[in-house]
Each structure stands twice: as structure tokens, then as C-alpha cells.
TIMARVO-351477 format. One record per residue (C-alpha): x, y, z. Coordinates in steps of 0.2 Angstrom, whole numbers, plus 5000, padded with zeros to 4 digits. Example, Ala and Ser with C-alpha at 12.3 -4.5 7.8 and 13.67 -1.06 7.14 Angstrom:
BEGIN
506249785039/506849955036/
***
This chain:
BEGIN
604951604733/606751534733/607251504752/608851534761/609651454774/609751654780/607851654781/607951494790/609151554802/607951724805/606751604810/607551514822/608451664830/606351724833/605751544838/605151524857/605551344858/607451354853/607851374874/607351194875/608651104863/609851144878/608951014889/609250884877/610950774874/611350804856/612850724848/614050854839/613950864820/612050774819/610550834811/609450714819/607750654810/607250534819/606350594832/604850514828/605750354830/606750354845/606750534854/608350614860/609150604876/608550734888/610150784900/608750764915/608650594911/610550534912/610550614932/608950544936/609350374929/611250404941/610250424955/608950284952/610350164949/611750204963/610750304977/608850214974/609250044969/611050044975/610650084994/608850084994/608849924990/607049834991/606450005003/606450124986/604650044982/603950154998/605250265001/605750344984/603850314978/604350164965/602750084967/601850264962/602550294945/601150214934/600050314938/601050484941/601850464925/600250424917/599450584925/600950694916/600550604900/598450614902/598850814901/599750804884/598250674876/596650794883/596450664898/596250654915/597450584926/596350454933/596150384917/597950374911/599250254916/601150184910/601250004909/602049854897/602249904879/601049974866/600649804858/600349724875/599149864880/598349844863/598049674864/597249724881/596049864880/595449754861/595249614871/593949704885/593449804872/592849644863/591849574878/590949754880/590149734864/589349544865/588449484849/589749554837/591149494829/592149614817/593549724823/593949874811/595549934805/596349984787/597749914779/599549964780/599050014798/600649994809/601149794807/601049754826/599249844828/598749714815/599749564822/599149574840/597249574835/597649464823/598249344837/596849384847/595549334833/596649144836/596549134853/594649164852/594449024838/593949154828/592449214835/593249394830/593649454813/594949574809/594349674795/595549794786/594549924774/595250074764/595250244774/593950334764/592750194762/593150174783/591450284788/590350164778/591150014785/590550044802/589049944805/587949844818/589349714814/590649834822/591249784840/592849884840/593650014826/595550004830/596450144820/598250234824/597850424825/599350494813/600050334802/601750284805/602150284787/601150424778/601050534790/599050554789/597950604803/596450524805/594850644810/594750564826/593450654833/592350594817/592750454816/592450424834/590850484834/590250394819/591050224828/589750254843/588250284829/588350114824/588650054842/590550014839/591950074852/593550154848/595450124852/596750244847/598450214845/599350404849/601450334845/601550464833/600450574838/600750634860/601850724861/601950794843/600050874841/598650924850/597750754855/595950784865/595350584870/593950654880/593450804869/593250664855/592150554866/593750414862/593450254873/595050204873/596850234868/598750184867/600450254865/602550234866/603650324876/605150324866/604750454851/603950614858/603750594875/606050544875/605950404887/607150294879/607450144871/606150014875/605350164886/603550094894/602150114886/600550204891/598550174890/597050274892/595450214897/593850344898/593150344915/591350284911/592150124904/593450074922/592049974929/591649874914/593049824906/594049694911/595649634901/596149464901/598049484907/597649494926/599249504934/599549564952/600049714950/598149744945/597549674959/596449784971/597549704985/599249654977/600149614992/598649545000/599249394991/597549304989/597349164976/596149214967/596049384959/595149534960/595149694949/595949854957/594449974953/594950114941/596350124929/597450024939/596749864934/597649864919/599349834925/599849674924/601849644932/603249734942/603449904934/605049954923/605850054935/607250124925/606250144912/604650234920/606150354929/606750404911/605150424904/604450554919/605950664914/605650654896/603850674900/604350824912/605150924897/603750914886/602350954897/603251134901/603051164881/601551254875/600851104862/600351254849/601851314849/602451124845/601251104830/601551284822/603451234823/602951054815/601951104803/603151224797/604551124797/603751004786/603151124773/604951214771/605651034770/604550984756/604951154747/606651134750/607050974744/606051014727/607051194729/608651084729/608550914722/607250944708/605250944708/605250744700/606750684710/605850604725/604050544727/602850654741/602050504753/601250624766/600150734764/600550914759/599350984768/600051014784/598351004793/598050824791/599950764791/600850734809/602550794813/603450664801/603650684781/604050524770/604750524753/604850384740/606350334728/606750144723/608350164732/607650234748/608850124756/610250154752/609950364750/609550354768/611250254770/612050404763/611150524773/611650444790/613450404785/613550604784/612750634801/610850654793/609950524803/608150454797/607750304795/606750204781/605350104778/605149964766/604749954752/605350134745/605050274760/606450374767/605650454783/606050614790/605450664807/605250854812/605550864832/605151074837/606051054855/607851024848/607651024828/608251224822/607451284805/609351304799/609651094801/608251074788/609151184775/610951084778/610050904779/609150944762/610951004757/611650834759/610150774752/610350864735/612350804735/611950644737/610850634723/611950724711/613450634714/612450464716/613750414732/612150314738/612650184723/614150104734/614249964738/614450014757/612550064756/611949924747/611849794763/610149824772/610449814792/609349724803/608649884808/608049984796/
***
């Protein structure tokens, strides 16, 4: 079947999410497919942050911690975001970045599991998942072994050896989603617990930690959830687990009594022990309202949209630019591929150059992927079939050969 932008324009007039790209600050003239990257700016966002800087900060001063509720945004933002990832709110909360919470939750997770020494992740997993465990293994002398196994050969590799199996729910390159609630349960078999990175995964599908039995979990702010640049970062801890573990960054802010301002320190009971310094006020504040949005979106609805998306961008771009013009890195299943679809040509670079410099924006991934996010709150059907258009010119014109495009950034 041959599609039209008409067809794609019939959609979106019939799509129940279309009200929300109004609450979000698009720039004129962008198709933007990068939301899996660095969300968009929600308009909520640009008051709240007003009034945190000039009314909050600016004449609250130092009284905003008690009297505009500062010192509560951890764990109210982690509340909104335990209802997006199938947690409760006690288990949740927002603090330092997703590889500092990783390196946390590996590190108690570590001490929970005594007598073994192999933590389990696969190859090509995001590179900072791997670095902070592997920097964990150096600070421990060793005494841990990061080992990095194939994902089909990943079920067999969980043995008795198995302290910790550390995988990233949808991969930040592929687009794969892991089983989790398999592989979770075949973790425990073998006495191993579980942590889950969720960056590109809250926010864009259906996540259930506690329906999957998870033990513990991470995520960003800054894709999905639209808290900005840099936004905080959020971690999940099941409940069974709060007394026993302990991570090692044991900064006053987890503290059971912070501004007690004792020597020596003592774990806040719960998830609060996990905090470490002074929170990101700015950040939390942009985060809650980027949070806000997407927790009045029905999350099927999201990954119908998705899903979608991604098959009509696969179609088209075979439709248009030729069946044997780009590689297909994600699955084409839409089932067990997130809300992202990667493509692979030798000059991924400098096509993605291309794109942006004509207001397509995705970004690229070395050594060949060109990556295209689909986000359903503010991405219409009808950009997919303009995007794809550019796509196609692009390639039959071959503008990406330029020199102007040839330069890699340090951004990619």
C-alpha cells in the first residue's frame, strides 16, 4: 500500500493526543526527532522556572526551602514519576544524575549479594552504564567483574556467579526492549538482583518495575519526562530492599536527621537515604512540570501512537528513498522496539547534517546510525511524511556530500 501525506494527515486530525502539542514550545518550521534525546520545552515550564527564579529564589531567598516546599521536591517529583514506571511513590525519588544513581544502587546492590563477584550487562549497552561499573570494579580492586555477554546467550549467563544483572530496558542505539519481566525473574532464579536503566524507556512505554518483581531501577529527565537540559535524574528502589541497602555516597541530604548536623551519619529510613547533596532546584521545578504533562496522558494511547509512527516511518522512507538506500538497525517489530528508529548508512553524519540544516532534527550515533525519535505528545503523523521527504531529496541530490557537513561537532 502506497501512503499519502493525506492518509497521514486523516490520522492525525482523528488522534486524541494531538491537544497536547499545544502545551509544548515548538520552534516554527522544525520537525523535531529528537525527542528521545533532549525533550521539548513544555510552555508550563518557562513560567514556573519565572517564578522560581524571581518570586522563589529572588524574594524568598533562603525561606523557599519551608515556605515554597523546595526541600520536598525529590520525593514529590519521584511520586509523579513512580506512577509513569508501575511504582509506588515511596519507592521513587529525583536525585544527581542517571550515572551517579547507577553507580549507587550497583554499589548496594553489590554488598547485598556477598560471595559473588560478576555483575552482568551486554555489550554496546549505553557507554556510561558500562564506565561507572567499570570504575566501580577499580575502586573495589577488583573484587567485582564486569562481564558483558550477547543478549540472546544473556538467560544462560545468569549463574550462582551473578551478583547484579545491569541492563538498559530499550537500548539507546537499536531501539530493542529487553523482556524485563523475564529476564528479571530468571535474574532471581539464580539468586542475582536486577537494575534497570528506564532513559528511553519512562515516559515512552508502559514500564511496570513492581509487576516485573525489578529490585531496582534508573532513569533521565531530559528525553520523555521534558525536564530540560541536564534535568535530574530519578531512582527506584523496591520497597522490600529500603532497609538493606546501603549505597556508599552518604551525603547529608540522606541523612535521617540532616539538619541535626551530627558527625557521624545515619541513613534516612526509606528511599530517602539515597540522596546525596542539596537538590537541583531549577531543575527539579522544570522536571515536575514536564513530569506534570505526561502524567495527564493515557500511556496506551502513547505507545499505540509510537509504535505507529515508527512503522509508517520505516514504510515511508523505503516508499520514498528506495528499499536498499539505508540499513534497518531496530527492530521492525514494533513490539520489542521503543519509541526511537535507527538507520545505518556510511555517511550517517553528514545525512543527518543535511536533515538539521533543513529543520529535520535527529541526531547520530557513531559509527553509521542516524536516529530518529518518535515523541506522540507533540510529533503529528503529517511531519513524518515531510521529514522522510527531505530525507529522500537529500539522498537524490547528494547535498549531504558538502563540505559544510563533512566537519563532525563535538556533539553528535
Amino acid at each position: 500500500m502506497t501512503i499519502t501525506r493525506a492518509m497521514l494527515e486523516t490520522l492525525d486530525r482523528d488522534d486524541m493526543l494531538a491537544p497536547f502539542r499545544a502545551e509544548f514550545d515548538l520552534p516554527p518550521d522544525t520537525i523535531y526527532l529528537d525527542g528521545n534525546s533532549l525533550g521539548v520545552l513544555p510552555v508550563a515550564a518557562k513560567a514556573r522556572l519565572r517564578r522560581v527564579v524571581e518570586d522563589e529564589w529572588g524574594r524568598g531567598l533562603i525561606r523557599s526551602w519551608n515556605d515554597a516546599g523546595w526541600i520536598d521536591l525529590p520525593s514529590r517529583v519521584g511520586g509523579m514519576i513512580a506512577g509513569l514506571v508501575g511504582a509506588a511513590a515511596d519507592e521513587v525519588t529525583v536525585a544527581d544524575s542517571t550515572s551517579v544513581n547507577l553507580f549507587k544502587l550497583a554499589a548496594a546492590a553489590v554488598r547485598m549479594r556477598p560471595g559473588r563477584r560478576v555483575i552482568l550487562s551486554e555489550p554496546g549497552n549505553f557507554p556510561t552504564d558500562l564506565y561507572m561499573l567499570q570504575g566501580l570494579s577499580g575502586l573495589l580492586g577488583g573484587a567485582i567483574e564486569l562481564r558483558t555477554v550477547p543478549a540472546d546467550a544473556m538467560a544462560d549467563a545468569l549463574t550462582d556467579e551473578v551478583a547484579l544483572l545491569l541492563l538498559t530496558q530499550v537500548h539507546y542505539k537499536t531501539g530493542h526492549v529487553h523482556d524485563m519481566a523475564a529476564l528479571t525473574a530468571r535474574a532471581h532464579a539464580v539468586g542475582a538482583l536486577t537494575l534497570w536503566d528506564l532513559s528511553h524507556s519512562a515516559g515512552a512505554l508502559a514500564v511496570d518495575l513492581n509487576g516485573a518483581g525489578v529490585d531496582f531501577a534508573v532513569g533521565c529527565g531530559y528525553k520523555y519526562l521534558n525536564g530540560g537540559p541536564g534535568a535530574p535524574a530519578f531512582l527506584f528502589v523496591a520497597r522490600r530492599h529500603q532497609d538493606q541497602a546501603v549505597q556508599p555516597l552518604s551525603g547529608w541530604m540522606g541523612h535521617a536527621a540532616p539538619f541535626a548536623f551530627g558527625d557521624d551519619y545515619r541513613p534516612a529510613p526509606g528511599i530517602r537515604r539515597h540522596l546525596c547533596g542539596t537538590p537541583p532546584i531549577l531543575g527539579l521545578s522544570a522536571l515536575e512540570e514536564g513530569v506534570a504533562v505526561m502524567a495527564r496522558a493515557d500511556m496506551g494511547r502513547i505507545r499505540e501512537k509510537s509504535s505507529r509512527m515508527g512503522d509508517l516511518f520505516l514504510a515511508l522512507v523505503e516508499q520514498m528513498c528506495g528499499p536498499d538506500c539505508f540499513g534497518v538497525i531496530s527492530p521492525r517489530d514494533a513490539r520489542i522496539r521503543g519509541s526511537h528508529v535507527s538507520l545505518s548508512h556510511p555517511d550517517g553524519y553528514a545525512i543527518m547534517q543535511a536533515l538539521i540544516a533543513r529543520g529535520v532534527i535527529g541526531d547520530f550515533r557513531a559509527p553509521d546510525a542516524l536516529r530518529f525519535g518518535f515523541t506522540p505528545l507533540y510529533l503529528r503523523h503529517a511531519d513524518l511524511w515531510d521529514a522522510v521527504a527531505h530525507l529522500a531529496d537529500i539522498m537524490r541530490t547528494g547535498e549531504y556530500r558538502q563540505e559544510r557537513f563533512q566537519t563532525k561537532t563535538a556533539v553528535t
